[in-house]
N, C-alpha and C positions, 0 to 999 in steps of 0.2 A: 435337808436343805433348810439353810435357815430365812427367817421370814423376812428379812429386807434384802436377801443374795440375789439379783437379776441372771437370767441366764442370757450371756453372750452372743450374741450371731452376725456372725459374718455380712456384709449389707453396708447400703447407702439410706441416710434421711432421704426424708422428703425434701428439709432445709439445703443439704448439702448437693441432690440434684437439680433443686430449683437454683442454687448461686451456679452450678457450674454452666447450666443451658444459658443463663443471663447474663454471663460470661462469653461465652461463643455468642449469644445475640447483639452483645457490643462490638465485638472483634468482625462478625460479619455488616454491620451497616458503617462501621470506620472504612473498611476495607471497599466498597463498593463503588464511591468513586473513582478511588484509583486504579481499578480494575477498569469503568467504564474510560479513564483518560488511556490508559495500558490499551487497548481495546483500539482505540481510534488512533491512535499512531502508529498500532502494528498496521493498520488497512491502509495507510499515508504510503509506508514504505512498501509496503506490498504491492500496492498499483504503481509506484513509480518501479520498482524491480520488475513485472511485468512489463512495465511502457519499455525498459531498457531492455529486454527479450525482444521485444516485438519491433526495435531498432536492428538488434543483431537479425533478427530474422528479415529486415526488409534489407540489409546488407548481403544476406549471403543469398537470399533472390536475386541480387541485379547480378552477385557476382557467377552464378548457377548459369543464369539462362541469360547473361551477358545483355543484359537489359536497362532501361533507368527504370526503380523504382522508388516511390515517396512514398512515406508517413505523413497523411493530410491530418492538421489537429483542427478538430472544431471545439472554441472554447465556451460560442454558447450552448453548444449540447452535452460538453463534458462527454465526445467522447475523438475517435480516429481510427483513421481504415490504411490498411497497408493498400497499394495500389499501385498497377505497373502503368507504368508513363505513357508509354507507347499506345496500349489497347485500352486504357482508361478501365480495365479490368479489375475491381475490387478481388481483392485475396483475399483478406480480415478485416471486421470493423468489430470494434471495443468498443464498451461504455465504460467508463471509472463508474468506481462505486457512490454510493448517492454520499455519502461523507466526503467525497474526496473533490476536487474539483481544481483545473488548470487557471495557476491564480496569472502566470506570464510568460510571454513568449517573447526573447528575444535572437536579435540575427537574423531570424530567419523569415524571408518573403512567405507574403498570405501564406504564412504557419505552415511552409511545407519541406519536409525534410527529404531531399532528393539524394536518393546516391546512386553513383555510376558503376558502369561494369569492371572497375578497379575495387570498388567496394569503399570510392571514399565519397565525401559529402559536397556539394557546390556551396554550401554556406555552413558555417559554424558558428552554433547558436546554444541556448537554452532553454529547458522547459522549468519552471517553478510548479508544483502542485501543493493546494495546501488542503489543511481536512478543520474541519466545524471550530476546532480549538485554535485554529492559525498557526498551525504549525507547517512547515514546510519542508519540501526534499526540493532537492534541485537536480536536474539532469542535463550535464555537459556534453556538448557532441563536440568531436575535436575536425581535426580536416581529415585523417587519416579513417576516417569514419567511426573510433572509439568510442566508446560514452561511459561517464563518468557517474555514478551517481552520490549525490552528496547532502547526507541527512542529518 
């Protein structure tokens, strides 16, 4: 072998693994907040897509056991209880998540969503929710007791 010949091997520098980790350490602190905005508008839509279950659910109560029951919203507690009319009987109470919070309420008398044993609604209204970054979803109740949600 002669005496300036290097023998070859296979491998990474230390130059070449220190650029590629500081590579991946740019790429993870760019990407972080748009993970943390990603983050907080999936939980936006996701409590309003809950809130809209838990309308379909107080609809097919009234229409089950042929009853009125409301969806009472309290907007300073940021939450709402399914509730039958009649025996003032709490079925469910919700909290939205601590990001999310009911920014308006309109249509509907002291925030209450009443449906009868047809399964439709005494007032048609809507709910606005919005989350930390003001972003917002909106939830349409129609007369026929449908709800829309619109993000």
């Amino acid at each position: 072998m002669k005496k300036n010949q290097r023998i070859k091997t296979k491998g990474f520098t230390i130059t070449e693994l220190t650029a590629v980790l500081g590579i991946i350490a740019f790429i993870s602190i760019m990407s972080a907040p748009l993970f943390v905005n990603y983050q907080k508008n999936t939980k936006l839509k996701s409590e309003a897509r809950i809130l809209a279950t838990n309308l379909r659910l107080t609809q097919q109560l009234a229409i089950t056991e042929q009853k009125i029951y409301q969806l009472k919203l309290y907007p300073l507690t940021n939450s709402y209880q399914i509730v039958n009319a009649e025996t003032s009987n709490i079925f469910k109470e919700v909290n939205f998540d601590s990001e999310v919070s009911i920014n308006q309420i309109s249509g509907l008398t002291n925030n209450l969503v009443s449906l009868n044993p047809t399964g439709g609604v005494a007032e048609t209204g809507s709910i606005t929710l919005t989350n930390t970054r003001s972003q917002i979803s909106t939830l349409n109740i129609k007369p026929s007791g449908y709800v829309e949600v619109i993000d």
